[in-house]
C-alpha positions as CSV (number, residue, x, y, z in Angstrom):
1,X,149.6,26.7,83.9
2,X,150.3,23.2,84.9
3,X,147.8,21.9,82.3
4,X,149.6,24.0,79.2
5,X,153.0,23.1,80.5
6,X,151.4,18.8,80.0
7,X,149.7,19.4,76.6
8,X,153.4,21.0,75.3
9,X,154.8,18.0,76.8
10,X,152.6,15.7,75.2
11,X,153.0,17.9,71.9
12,X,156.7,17.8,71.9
13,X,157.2,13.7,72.4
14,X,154.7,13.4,69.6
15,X,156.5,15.8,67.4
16,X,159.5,14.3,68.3
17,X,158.3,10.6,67.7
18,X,156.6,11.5,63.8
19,X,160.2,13.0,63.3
20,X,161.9,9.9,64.5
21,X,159.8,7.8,62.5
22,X,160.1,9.1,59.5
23,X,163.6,9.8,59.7
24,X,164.2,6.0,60.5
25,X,162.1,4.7,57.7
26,X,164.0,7.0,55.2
27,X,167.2,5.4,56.5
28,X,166.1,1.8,56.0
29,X,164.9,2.6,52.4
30,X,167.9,4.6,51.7
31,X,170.7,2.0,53.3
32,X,168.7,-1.3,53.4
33,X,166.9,-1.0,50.0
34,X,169.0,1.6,48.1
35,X,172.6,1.4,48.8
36,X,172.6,-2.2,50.1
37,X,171.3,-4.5,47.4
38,X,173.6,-2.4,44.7
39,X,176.6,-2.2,46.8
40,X,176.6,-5.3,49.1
41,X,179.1,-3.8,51.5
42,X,178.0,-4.2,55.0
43,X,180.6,-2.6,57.0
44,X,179.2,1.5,55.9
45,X,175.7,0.3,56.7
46,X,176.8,1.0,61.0
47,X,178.4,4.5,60.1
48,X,175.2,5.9,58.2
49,X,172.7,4.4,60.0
50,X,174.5,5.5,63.2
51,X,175.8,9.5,61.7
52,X,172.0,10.0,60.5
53,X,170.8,8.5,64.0
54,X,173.1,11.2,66.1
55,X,172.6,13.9,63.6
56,X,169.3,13.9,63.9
57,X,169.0,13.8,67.8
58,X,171.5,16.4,68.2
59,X,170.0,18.7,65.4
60,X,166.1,18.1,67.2
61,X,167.6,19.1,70.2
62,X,169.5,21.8,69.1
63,X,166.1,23.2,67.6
64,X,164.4,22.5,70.5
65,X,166.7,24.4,72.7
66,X,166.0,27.8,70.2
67,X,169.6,27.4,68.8
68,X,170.2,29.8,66.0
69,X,169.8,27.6,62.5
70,X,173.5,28.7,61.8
71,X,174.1,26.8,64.5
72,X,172.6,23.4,63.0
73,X,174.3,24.3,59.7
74,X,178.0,24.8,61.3
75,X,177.5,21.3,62.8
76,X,176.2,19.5,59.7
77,X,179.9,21.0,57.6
78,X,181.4,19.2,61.0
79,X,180.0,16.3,60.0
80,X,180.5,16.2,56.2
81,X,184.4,17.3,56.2
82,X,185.0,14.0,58.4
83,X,187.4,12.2,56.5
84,X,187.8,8.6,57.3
85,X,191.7,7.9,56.9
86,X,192.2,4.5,57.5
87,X,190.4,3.4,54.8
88,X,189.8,4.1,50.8
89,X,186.2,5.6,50.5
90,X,184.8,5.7,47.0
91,X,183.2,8.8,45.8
92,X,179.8,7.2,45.8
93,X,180.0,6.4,49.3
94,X,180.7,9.9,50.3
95,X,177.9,10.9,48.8
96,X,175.3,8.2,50.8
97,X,177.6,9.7,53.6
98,X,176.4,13.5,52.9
99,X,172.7,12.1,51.9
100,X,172.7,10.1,55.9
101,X,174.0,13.6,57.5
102,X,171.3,15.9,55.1
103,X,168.1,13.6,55.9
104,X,169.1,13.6,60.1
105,X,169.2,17.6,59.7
106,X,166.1,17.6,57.1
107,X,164.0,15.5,59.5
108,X,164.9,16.9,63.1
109,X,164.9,21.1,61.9
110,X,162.5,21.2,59.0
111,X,158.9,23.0,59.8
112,X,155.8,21.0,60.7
113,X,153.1,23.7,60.7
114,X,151.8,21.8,57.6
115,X,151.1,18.4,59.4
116,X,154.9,17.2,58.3
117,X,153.5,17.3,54.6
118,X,156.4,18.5,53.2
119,X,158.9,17.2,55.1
120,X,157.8,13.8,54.1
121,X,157.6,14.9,50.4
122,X,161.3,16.1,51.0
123,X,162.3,12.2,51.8
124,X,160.6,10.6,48.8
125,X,162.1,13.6,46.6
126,X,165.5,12.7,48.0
127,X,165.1,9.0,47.9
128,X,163.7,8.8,44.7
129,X,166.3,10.3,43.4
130,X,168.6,9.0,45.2
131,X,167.7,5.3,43.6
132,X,167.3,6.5,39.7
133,X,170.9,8.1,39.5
134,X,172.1,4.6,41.4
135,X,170.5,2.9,38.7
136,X,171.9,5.1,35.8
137,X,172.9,2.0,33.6
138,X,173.2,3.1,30.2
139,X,176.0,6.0,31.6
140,X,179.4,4.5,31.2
141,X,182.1,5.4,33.9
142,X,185.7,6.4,32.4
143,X,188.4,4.6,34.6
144,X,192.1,4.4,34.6
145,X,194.3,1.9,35.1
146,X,198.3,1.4,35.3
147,X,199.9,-1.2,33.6
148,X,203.2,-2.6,33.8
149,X,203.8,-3.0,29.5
150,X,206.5,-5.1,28.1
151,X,206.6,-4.5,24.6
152,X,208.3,-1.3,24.4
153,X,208.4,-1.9,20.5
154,X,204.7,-0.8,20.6
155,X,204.8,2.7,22.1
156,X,205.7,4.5,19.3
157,X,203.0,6.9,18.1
158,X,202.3,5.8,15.0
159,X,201.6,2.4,16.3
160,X,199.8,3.5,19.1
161,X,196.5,1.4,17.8
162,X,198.5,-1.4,17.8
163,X,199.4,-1.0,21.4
164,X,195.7,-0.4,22.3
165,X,194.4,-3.6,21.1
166,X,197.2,-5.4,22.4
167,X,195.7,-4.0,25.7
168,X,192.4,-4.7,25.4
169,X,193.2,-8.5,23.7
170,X,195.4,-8.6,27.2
171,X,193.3,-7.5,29.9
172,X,189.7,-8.0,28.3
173,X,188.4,-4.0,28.8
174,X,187.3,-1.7,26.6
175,X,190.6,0.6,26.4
176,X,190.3,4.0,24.2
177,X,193.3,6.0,25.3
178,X,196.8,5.1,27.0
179,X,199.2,7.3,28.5
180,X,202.6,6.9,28.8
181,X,204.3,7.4,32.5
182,X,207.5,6.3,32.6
183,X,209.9,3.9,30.4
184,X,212.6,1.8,32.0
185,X,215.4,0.5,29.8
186,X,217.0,-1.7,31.6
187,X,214.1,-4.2,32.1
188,X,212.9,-2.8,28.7
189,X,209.1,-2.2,30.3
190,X,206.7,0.6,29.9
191,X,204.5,2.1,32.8
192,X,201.2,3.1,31.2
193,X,198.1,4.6,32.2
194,X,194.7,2.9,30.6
195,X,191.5,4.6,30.6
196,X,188.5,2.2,29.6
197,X,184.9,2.5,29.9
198,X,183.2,0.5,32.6
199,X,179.6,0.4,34.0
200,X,180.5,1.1,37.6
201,X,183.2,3.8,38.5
202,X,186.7,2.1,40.1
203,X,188.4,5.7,41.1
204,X,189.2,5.9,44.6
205,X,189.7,8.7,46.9
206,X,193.0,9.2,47.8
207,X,194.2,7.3,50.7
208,X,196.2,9.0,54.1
209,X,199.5,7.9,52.5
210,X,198.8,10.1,49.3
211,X,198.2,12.6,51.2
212,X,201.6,12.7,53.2
């Protein structure tokens, strides 16, 4: 009895040590080789690295302990519906977020009767495709601008192409369609919206003040 009770020991710290393993090399690819040299922002390397860290070791244990997999699931949507509000998190980085959360759970609950074969398959599917649609360069982003226009003279519809290339000769980007917000008379200005086409996006989620 005391001899089964060693060997599932044994078993479990090496189960536990492939998992951690591969979970921390899919990390480093996906933050230090990925995200990283695209992105250069150093400051959301800490919060993935560190979610997928405690994800994982809470979802292992979790699975370990015979917790229902509902279980696991109800504390992965915890984790994804966090909502940092001090800052303005792009879209893109919400999803590295999600990808950090998905590959903790992945690693830690998924089944290793096969020898961890498709588990690690998993990673390269998820990584791989992680880097191609980061490298979607030919795909142009449409983003918006507001602009602060003084030549009312040129908001007139039928002289709206005028008013574009005044834009773009202005502000150098590739504008295609302007909206207009609001008109002020009295400093005879124009609020405008400008949507251009740009390689990487520039929309924002909205910020705690937004919000409120």
């Amino acid at each position: 009895m005391e001899t089964e009770e060693k060997v599932a020991t044994v078993f479990s710290l090496y189960d536990f040590s492939i998992r951690a393993i591969i979970d921390v090399l899919a990390i480093v690819i996906l933050v230090g080789l990925i995200y990283y040299p695209k992105h250069k922002n150093k400051d959301f390397i800490f919060t993935f690295v560190l979610f997928n860290i405690i994800n994982f070791m809470i979802c292992y244990l979790l699975g370990a302990a015979k917790i229902k997999m509902g279980f696991a699931f109800g504390l992965f949507a915890i984790f994804s519906i966090i909502k940092y509000r001090t800052i303005v998190v792009s879209i893109k980085d919400m999803g590295y977020f999600f990808v950090c959360v998905a590959l903790g759970m992945l690693n830690s609950l998924a089944n290793s009767s096969d020898g961890f074969v498709i588990m690690i398959m998993c990673n390269v599917v998820i990584l791989t495709l992680t880097f191609f649609l980061e490298r979607l360069n030919f795909i142009n982003n449409e983003n918006v601008k507001e602009i602060i226009y003084d030549n009312v003279r040129l908001i007139k519809p039928d002289v709206r192409d005028e008013l574009i290339a005044d834009l773009v000769e202005r502000t150098g980007l590739e504008i295609h369609k302007v909206e207009i917000v609001s008109i002020n008379y009295l400093k005879d200005t124009v609020l405008l919206k400008a949507y251009y086409y740009a390689k990487e996006s520039e929309n924002m989620l909205p910020t705690t003040s937004d919000n409120d």
